[in-house]
C-alpha positions, 0 to 999 in steps of 0.5 A: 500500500503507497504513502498518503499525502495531505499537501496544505498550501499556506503563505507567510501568514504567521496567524494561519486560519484553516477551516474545519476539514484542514484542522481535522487532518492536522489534529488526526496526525502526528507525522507533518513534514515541510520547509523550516519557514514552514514550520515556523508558521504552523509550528504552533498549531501542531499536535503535541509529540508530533515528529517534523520531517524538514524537506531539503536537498538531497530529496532522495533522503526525505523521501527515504525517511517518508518510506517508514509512514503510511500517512503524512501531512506536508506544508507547502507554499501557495499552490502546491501544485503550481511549481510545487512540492506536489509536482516532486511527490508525484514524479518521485512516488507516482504511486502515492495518493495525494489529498490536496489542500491549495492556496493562492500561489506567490504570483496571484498574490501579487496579481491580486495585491496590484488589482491586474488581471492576471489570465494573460501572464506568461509564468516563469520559475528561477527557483533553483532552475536555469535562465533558459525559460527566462530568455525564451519568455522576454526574446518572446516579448509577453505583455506580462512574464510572472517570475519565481525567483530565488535568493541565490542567482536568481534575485530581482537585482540580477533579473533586472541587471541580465535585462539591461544587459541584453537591452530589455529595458522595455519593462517595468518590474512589481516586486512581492516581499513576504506575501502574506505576512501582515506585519512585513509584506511589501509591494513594489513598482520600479524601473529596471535601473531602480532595481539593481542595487536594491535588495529584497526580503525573501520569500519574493516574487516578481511580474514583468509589464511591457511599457513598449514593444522592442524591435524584433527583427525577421533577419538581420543585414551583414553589416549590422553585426560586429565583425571580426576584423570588419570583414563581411566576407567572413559572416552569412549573408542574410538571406543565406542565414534565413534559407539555412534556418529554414533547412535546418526546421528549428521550430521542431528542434531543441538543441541546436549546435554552430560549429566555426561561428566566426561573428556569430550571426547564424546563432543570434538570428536562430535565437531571435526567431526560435528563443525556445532553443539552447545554442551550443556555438563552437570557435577557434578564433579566441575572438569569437567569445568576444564576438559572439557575446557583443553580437549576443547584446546588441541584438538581445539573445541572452542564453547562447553558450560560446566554446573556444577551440577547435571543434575536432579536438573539442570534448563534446562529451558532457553537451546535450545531443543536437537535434540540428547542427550548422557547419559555418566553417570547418579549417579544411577537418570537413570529414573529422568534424562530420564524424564526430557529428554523426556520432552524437546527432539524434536520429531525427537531427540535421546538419546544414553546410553552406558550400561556396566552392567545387571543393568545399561542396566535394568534401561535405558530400564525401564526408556525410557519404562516409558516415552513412547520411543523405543529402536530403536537399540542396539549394542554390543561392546568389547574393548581389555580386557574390559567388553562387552558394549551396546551401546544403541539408544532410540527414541520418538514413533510415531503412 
């Protein structure tokens, strides 16, 4: 027979009112479980001899201690099911019943505080996660981004500092503290530059407002770009970068690698137009960090990672899997670096090459042909008084 689980979502209220089917459950058990904060809060309405379970890192122990129980009442924040402790007990213990008791979660909180209909807010959570989903929701441009936050990396300060940075400064933020808490809840409304050097009681929670649209671009002129060393020859020309994008069917795509990035153009512009994307983009100039971080900036594409080095000697051992990759330059290691490719392409991935000559179009052919791929398309282009360039798509072969 699995655990059952009371999950009781509550806020930072420190005078807790349950009605009568909640404190029938507190008073009916002995084994509670929830965060320190948690504790603090409902400590006081708790049976007598009760035994309190912490939850903390590594959860693998907590649920360990869960095992010797057939019945525990568990204290969450808000909506426990709204990034919630909930969620972890489902995908840990799938087989464990589950009574729910919710409350309002942090950001309805401060939705209701604010008096701002909330049915259109994009929701976003950095407790302990990356910046990705972040990144994908302001290249986005949603009207309002609702952000769980966290009192590490993830703080309203650096949000505001990683906005600014990439030139979002096309928001204004409202900042929660302590939601919930007669005596210390504090609502704020401020501009990014206000922010920054600000700090914030913990627990707190944010909703980003659009005061004006940002210029999003559906392609990006050469010319726009830093360069390295001014030299246009060395970037994808526009409309080549948009047929590229368009062969490698990002929109389907998770993971999308650049090998020899230069200025970093094909990757800017894939993340503009697909922000859901994680771009791992590979140089061996030592200027391409560079390079691809101010390119990053100045067209606002936060979230691209840039690898120095030599893509054939590179350990690629910890990346995830690409589902799409694009050959910007290969040093005359064609067939080195299409084997080590292949190696790690998902099955239904692609790889994308710009020929601009007989030999470097030669060279791809051979070297998908020698790790068994298939030139799935090829197209020719021409830009004003350039050379003729192939852009060419090579896919796994399935029996």
């Amino acid at each position: 027979m699995g655990i059952k689980f009371y999950v009781i979502g509550i806020d930072d209220n420190k005078e807790q009112y349950f009605g009568k089917e909640i404190s029938e459950v507190i008073a009916s058990h002995t084994v509670f479980s929830g965060g320190a904060r948690h504790r603090e809060i409902v400590n006081h309405l708790l049976p007598e001899n009760n035994q309190w379970i912490e939850i903390t890192v590594p959860l693998d122990k907590v649920f360990f201690q869960y095992n010797s129980y057939n019945e525990i009442v568990v204290f969450a924040s808000g909506d426990p099911l709204f990034f919630g402790f909930a969620n972890t007990i489902q995908r840990i213990v799938p087989g464990a019943e589950i009574i729910l008791f919710p409350s309002f979660n942090s950001l309805q909180l401060l939705a209701h505080r604010l008096l701002m209909p909330y049915q259109d807010m994009h929701i976003v959570s950095l407790t302990g996660r990356p910046w990705d989903k972040f990144d994908e929701a302001i290249i986005s441009g949603y009207e309002k981004i609702g952000v769980l936050t966290d009192n590490k990396e993830h703080t309203p300060a650096n949000i505001a500092k990683r906005m600014l940075q990439y030139g979002y400064d096309n928001y204004q933020m409202d900042i929660g503290e302590l939601l919930g808490n007669k005596e210390y809840e504090k609502v704020s409304t401020l501009n990014l530059e206000e922010v920054i050097d600000k700090g914030f009681a913990f627990p707190n929670n944010l909703i980003l407002r659009k005061t004006r649209n940002r210029f999003r671009p559906f392609g990006i002129h050469e010319n726009e770009f830093n360069l390295l060393n001014g030299r246009t020859k060395m970037i994808t020309k526009m409309p080549v970068r948009l047929l590229s994008l368009s062969l490698l069917d990002l929109r389907e795509k998770n993971v999308f690698w650049d090998v020899g990035f230069c200025t970093g153009s094909v990757s800017v512009e894939a993340k503009i137009q697909f922000p859901h994307l994680k771009i791992y983009a590979f140089e061996k100039r030592k200027e391409g960090k560079m390079l691809m971080e101010s390119n990053s900036r100045k067209f606002g594409t936060p979230g691209i990672l840039a690898i120095e080095g030599d893509f054939s000697e590179t350990d690629i051992t910890d990346f995830p899997q690409p589902d799409a990759v694009f050959i910007g330059g290969h040093g005359g290691k064609m067939s080195e670096i299409v084997t080590k490719l292949s190696g790690v392409l998902n099955d239904k991935g692609v790889i994308v090459f710009n020929s601009v000559s007989d030999e470097s179009r030669h060279m791809f052919l051979n070297a998908i042909n020698e790790n068994n791929l298939f030139l799935a398309q090829n197209i020719s282009i021409k830009v004003d008084d350039f050379n003729t360039i192939e852009v060419m798509k090579a896919t796994k072969k399935h029996e």
